[in-house]
N, C-alpha and C positions, 0 to 999 in steps of 0.2 A: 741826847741832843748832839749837832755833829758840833766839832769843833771848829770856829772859821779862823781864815788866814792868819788874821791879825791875833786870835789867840793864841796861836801858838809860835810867831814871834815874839809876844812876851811872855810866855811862858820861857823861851829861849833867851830871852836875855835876861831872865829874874836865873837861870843856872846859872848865864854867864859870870852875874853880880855875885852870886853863891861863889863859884868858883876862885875869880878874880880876888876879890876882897882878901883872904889868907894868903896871898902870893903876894899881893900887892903892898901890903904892910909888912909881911914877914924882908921881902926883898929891900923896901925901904927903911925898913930897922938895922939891916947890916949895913947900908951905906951910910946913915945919918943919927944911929942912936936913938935917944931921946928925941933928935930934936926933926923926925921923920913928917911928922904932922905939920909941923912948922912949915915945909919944906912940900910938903903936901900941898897944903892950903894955897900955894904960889898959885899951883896947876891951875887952881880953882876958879870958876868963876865969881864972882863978889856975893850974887845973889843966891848961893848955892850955901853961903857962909855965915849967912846976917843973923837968920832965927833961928839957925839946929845947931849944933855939936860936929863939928865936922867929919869927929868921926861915925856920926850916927849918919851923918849923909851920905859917907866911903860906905857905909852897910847898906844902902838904899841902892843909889844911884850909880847903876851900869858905866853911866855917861861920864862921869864925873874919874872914875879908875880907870878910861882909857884916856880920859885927856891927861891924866897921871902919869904914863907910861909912855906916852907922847912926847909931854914936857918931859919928862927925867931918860929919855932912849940913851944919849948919847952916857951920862953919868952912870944909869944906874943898869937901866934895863937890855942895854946891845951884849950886854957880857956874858946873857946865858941864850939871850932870842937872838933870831935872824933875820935878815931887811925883810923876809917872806913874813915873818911874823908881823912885823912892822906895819907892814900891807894893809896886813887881819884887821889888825886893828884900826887901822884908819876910815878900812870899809865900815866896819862896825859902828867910828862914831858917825856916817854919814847915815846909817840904816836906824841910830839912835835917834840924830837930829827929823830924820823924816818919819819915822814909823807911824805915831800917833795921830797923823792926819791924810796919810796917805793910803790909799786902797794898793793891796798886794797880790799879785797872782800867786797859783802854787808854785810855778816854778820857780820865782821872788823868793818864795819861801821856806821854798828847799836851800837855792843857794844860801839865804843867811843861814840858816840854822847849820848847815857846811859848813860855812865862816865860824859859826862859835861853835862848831864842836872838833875845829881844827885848832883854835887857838887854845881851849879846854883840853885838848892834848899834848898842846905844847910844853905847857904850863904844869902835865902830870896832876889836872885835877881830877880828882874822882866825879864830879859832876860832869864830866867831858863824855863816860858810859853813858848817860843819860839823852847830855845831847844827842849823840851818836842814832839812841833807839827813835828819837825823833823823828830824825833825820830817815831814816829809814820807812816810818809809816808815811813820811809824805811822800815819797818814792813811789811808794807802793801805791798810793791812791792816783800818782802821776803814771805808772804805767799800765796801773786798770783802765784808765783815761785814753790811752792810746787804742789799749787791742778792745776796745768798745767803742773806738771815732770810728774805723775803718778794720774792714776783716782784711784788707791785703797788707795791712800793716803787721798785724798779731803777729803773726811767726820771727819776724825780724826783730817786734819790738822786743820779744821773749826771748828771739839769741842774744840781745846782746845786753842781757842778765847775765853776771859772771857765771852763777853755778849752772848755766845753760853751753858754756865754752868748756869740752875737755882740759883743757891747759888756759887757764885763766889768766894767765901772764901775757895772751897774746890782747886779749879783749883791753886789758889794764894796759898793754904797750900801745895800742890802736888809742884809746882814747885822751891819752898825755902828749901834749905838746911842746913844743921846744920850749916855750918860757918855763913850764910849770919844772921840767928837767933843770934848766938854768938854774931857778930859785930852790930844789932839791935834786942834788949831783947824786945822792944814795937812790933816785929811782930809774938812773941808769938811762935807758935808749929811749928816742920820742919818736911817736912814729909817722916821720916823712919818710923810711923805704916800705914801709906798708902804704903810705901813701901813692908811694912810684907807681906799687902791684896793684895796688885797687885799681889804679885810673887806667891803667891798661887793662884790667879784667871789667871793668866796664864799657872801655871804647870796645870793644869785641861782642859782649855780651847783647851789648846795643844796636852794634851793626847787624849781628845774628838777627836778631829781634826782627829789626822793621826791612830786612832784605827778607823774611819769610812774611812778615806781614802785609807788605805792597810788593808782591810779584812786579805789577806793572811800572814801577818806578822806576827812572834812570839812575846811574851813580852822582849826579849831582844835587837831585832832589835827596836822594836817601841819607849822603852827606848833611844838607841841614838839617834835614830832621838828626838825624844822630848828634851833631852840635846841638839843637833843642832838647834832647832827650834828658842830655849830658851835663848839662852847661851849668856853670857854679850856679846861678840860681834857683835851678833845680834839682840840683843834688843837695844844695842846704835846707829846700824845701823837705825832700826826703828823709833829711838827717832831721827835723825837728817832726815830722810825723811817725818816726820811729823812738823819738825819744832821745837822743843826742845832744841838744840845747842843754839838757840839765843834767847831761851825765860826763860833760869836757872837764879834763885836767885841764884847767889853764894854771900861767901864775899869776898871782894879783894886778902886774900892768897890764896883762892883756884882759882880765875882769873889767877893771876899771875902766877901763877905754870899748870896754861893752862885746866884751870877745865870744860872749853867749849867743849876741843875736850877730854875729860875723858872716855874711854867706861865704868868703874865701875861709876862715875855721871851720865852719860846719859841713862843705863840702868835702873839707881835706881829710874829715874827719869820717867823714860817711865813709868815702874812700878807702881808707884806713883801717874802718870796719870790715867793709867788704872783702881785703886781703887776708885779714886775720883769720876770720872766716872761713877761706877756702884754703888757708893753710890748717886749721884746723881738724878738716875735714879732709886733712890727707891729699890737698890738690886736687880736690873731686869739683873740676870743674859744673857738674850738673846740680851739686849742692847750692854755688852760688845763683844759680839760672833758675831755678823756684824759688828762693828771695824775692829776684831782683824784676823778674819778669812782673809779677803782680803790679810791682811799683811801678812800671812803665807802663801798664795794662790802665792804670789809676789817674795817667796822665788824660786831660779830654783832647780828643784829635783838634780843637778847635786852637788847644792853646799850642801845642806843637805845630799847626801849620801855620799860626800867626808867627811862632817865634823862626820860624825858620824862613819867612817871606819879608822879614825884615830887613831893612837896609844895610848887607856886610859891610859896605863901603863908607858908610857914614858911623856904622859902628868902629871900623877899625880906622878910622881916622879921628875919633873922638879920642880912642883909645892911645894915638898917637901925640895927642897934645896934652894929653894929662900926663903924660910917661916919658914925651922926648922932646918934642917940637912943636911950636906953633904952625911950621910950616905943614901942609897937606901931603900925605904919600903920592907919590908920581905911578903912573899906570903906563906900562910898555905891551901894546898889542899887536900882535903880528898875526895873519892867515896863515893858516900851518895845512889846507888841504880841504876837501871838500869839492862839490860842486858848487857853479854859481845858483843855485837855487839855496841848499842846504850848506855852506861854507864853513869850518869848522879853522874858531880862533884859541890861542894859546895867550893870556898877558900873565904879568909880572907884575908885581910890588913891590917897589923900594922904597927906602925914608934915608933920605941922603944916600949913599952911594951900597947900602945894603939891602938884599933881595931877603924879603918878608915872606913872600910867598907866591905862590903861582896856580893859574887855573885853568882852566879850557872851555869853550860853548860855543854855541853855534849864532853867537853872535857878539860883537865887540863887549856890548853892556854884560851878557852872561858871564864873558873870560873874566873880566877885571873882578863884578862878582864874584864868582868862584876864586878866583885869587885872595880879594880879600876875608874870604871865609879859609881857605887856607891859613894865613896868615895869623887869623884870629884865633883858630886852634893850636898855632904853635905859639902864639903867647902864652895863651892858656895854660900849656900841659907844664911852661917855664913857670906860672905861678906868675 
């Protein structure tokens, strides 16, 4: 019978309690002696205390040992854990408090049982092997799931399997992010310069694409489309049909502030992939071009020419008042040549006394458009 979500989150926290429980007394017996329980019981909630033994409820209840370890951080428990650990835990009691009435997807599921089989290693339990092998079959049932949604996904979800990467350090640097580095300084580089080389091996890769794909298009149509092709949206799209959402280093504040479902994380991270990738493979640019080409093959033309007929100019000026000013960017359009039938204009975008970007069309509304699609790609590649 298969096993569902919810069982094997609490099969994952009945380790985590297995685990905890000897750490937790052992470490509260050196700071308080005898009178550890005493001291324990503060942690506790009232009702947790009324009709059992308290210590028979530390051997039950998961939930009850990390408000423990919560209450006692600063006395007992910062002197061998890290704020990273600290984290764990807090996630933990919030996946306590919800579990038993909430429905869980797999990938929910993978992340917790992540969470307890990180702080089961922290702690040097032998129950942490355990969680670990969990963790792992849910993986596994998470990336059958993939190369079975979609065949232009399979290959890429399969590379970016460690033991599918020659050098497995580059796949593990591509998927760690700057917090997760911050909150562990031993795993060394995070990868925003794989993030630089992705994003340029896909502006290319892209433009290639759809300059052989519409012969008959001009350079300013083919421009949108390639910002559609491109754009964080769609590259975090990408990164979770490849399987990326539940395979991110983050650190615990970017967890908790929901860094899995990020599209600026998940694209930075496709990105990221993508360079590692082609470094991988020895700078064989043509390696990354059967990846990536499927994935753009997989896009429907309909959503690409909606995203790309959309308003630049209302987008980058949305983008303006969230980021700088309530005020609207100014449009500077001058006739730069042309006949008076076909006239060919050049404008500018500034926001205050700074040029954003620039465009050209053969007609006032095309320039300023095309400008602000300029514009919008260089915020963009600034992140």
């Amino acid at each position: 019978m298969a096993v569902s979500n919810h069982e094997r989150v609490s099969r994952g926290l009945t380790l985590l309690s297995q685990g905890l429980y000897p750490y937790v007394k052992r470490e509260m017996q050196k700071a308080y002696g005898e009178y550890w329980l005493t001291i324990a019981i503060s942690s506790m909630s009232d009702d947790l205390t009324l009709r059992r033994n308290a210590e028979d409820v530390l051997r039950d209840d998961v939930s009850a040992l990390l408000k423990i370890i919560i209450g006692q951080w600063d006395q007992v428990f910062s002197k061998k854990l890290s704020c990273a650990e600290c984290a764990l835990v807090s996630e933990l009691i919030e996946v306590c408090n919800m579990w038993t009435y909430q429905s869980r997807s797999t990938e929910d599921t993978y992340r917790t049982l992540d969470t307890i089989a990180r702080l089961l290693k922290a702690i040097s339990a032998f129950e942490g092997n355990v969680a670990e092998q969990q963790k792992q079959e849910v993986l596994a049932i998470l990336c059958l799931r993939l190369t079975q949604k979609a065949p232009q996904t399979k290959k890429l979800a399969e590379i970016i399997k460690q033991q599918s990467f020659q050098d497995s350090s580059l796949l593990r640097r591509a998927l760690t992010h700057r917090s997760y580095v911050h909150e562990n300084p031993q795993e060394g580089e995070h990868n925003e310069r794989l993030e630089f080389l992705g994003d340029a091996l896909l502006t290319f890769l892209s433009g290639e694409y759809l300059y052989r794909r519409y012969p008959q298009k001009g350079e300013d149509e083919l421009t949108r489309r390639r910002s559609a092709l491109v754009d964080e949206k769609q590259l975090a799209k990408f990164a979770i049909e490849v399987g990326l959402h539940f395979r991110m280093r983050l650190g615990k504040g970017a967890t908790l502030e929901g860094g899995y479902q990020n599209p600026n994380l998940l694209s930075s991270t496709f990105e990221a992939v993508i360079a590692a990738y082609y470094l991988d493979n020895n700078y064989d640019i043509e390696a990354v071009r059967a990846v990536v080409e499927p994935l753009f093959d997989s896009v429907p033309e309909s959503i690409v020419e909606f995203r790309s007929n959309v308003d630049s100019k209302n987008r980058f000026q949305e983008w303006v008042q969230r980021n700088i000013t309530q005020a609207p960017p100014k449009y500077v359009t001058i006739q730069v040549g042309g006949s008076s039938h076909a006239p060919q204009f050049i404008a500018k975008v500034f926001v205050g006394d700074k040029e954003y970007g620039k465009g050209k069309g053969r007609s006032k509304k095309d320039a300023e458009k095309a400008a602000a699609e300029d514009a919008l790609a260089r915020v963009e590649k600034r992140g």
